[in-house]
N, C-alpha and C positions, 0 to 999 in steps of 0.2 A: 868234403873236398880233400885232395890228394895235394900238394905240392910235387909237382916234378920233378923237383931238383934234388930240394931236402930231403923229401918222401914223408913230411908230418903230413899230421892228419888235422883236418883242420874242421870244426862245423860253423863255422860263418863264410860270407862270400869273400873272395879276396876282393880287394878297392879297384883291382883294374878284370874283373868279373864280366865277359858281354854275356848279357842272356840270349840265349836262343829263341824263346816263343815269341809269336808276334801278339803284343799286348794291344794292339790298336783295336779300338771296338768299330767292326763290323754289323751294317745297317741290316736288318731282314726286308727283303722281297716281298713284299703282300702277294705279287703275281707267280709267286717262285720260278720266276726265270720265264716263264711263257709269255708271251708277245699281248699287248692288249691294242683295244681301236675302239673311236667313238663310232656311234650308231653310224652316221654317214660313211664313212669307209666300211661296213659288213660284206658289202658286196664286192669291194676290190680285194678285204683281205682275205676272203675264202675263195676266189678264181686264181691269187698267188699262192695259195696252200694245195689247190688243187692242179691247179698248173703246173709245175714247176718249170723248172729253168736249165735246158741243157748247156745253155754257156756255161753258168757255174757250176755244173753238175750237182744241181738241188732235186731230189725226186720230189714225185707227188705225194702229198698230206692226207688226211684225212683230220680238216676243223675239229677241234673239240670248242662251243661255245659258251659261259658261263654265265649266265647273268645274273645280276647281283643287285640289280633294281628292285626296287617294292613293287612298281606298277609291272612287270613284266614283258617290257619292251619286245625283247629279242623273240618270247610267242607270238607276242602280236603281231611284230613284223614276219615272223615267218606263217602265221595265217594267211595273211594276204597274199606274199612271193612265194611259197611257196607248201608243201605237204607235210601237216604235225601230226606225229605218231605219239598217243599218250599212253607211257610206259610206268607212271604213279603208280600206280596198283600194284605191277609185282615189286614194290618196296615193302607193302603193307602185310602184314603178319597174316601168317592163317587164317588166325581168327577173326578181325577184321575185313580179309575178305570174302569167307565163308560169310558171316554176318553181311555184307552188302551185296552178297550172292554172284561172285566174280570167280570167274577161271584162270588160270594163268594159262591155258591153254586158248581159252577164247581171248585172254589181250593178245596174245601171239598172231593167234590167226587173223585178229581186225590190224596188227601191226605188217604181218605180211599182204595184206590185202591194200592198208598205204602205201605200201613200197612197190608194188606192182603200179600202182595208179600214178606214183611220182615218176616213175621210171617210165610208162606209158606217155605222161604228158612233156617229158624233159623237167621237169621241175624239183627243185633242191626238197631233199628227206630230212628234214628234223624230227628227231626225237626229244621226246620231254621226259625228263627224269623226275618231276617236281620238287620238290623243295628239299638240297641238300643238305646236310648238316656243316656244320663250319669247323667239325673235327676231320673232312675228308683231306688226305693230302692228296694232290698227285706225283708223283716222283718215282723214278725209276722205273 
C-alpha cells in the first residue's frame, strides 16, 4: 500500500482500509436461473413459453423440459397428451449401437416420421434425450 500523502510504502492495511470485494456468500441456483413448475401447471407454463406476450414484448420459447424424477413423470405424461420422439440411442457410442444393431439414420427418420404425426394431429412433440448426466450445464 502507498500512502498519499507521505508516499511510504506500507505492507499492512491501513486501520481506516474499505475493502472492495463483496465478501457476502452467495447461494447457488440448483435451477441456474431457469423457471421451474409442479406437474399441475406443465400445461400453462408451456402455452406461456410458447405464446408469448406482446403487451410486454416477450417473444415466443421454445420449452426446454427436465425432469428429474426417478419414476419419469414428464414421459409419462407426455405419452398420454401428447407425441414422444426417443432420441436415447444417438447418445449411445458406436459400438453399443452397432451391437444392438441401431442406425442413427433410422432414429432420425422414426424421429421425423413423429413430428410429422404431432404436427398432423396438433399435438405437443416431445423429445427424450434419456438419462442425463448431472455434469451437464446449461448456460450461455
Amino acid at each position: 500500500y502507498l500512502h498519499t500523502i507521505t508516499c511510504e510504502e506500507s505492507f499492512s492495511k491501513p486501520y481506516d482500509f474499505i475493502e472492495d470485494i463483496d465478501t457476502s456468500v452467495q447461494e447457488v441456483d440448483p435451477n441456474a436461473g431457469f423457471a421451474t413448475c409442479d406437474m399441475e401447471d406443465v400445461i400453462e407454463t408451456i402455452e406461456t413459453c410458447i405464446g408469448g406476450n406482446e403487451e410486454n414484448q416477450v417473444k415466443s420459447k421454445t420449452p426446454l423440459l427436465i425432469d428429474t424424477s426417478e419414476d419419469k413423470k414428464m414421459l409419462t405424461f407426455f405419452k398420454y397428451k401428447g407425441v414422444v420422439v426417443e432420441l436415447e440411442e444417438l447418445g449411445w457410442s458406436r459400438k453399443k449401437q452397432a451391437e444392438s444393431k441401431i442406425s442413427g439414420a433410422a432414429v432420425m427418420e422414426e424421429a421425423r416420421r413423429r413430428a410429422v404425426l404431432a404436427m398432423k394431429h396438433g399435438k405437443t412433440l416431445a423429445l427424450n434425450f434419456g438419462k442425463m448426466e448431472s455434469s451437464c450445464e446449461f448456460k450461455d
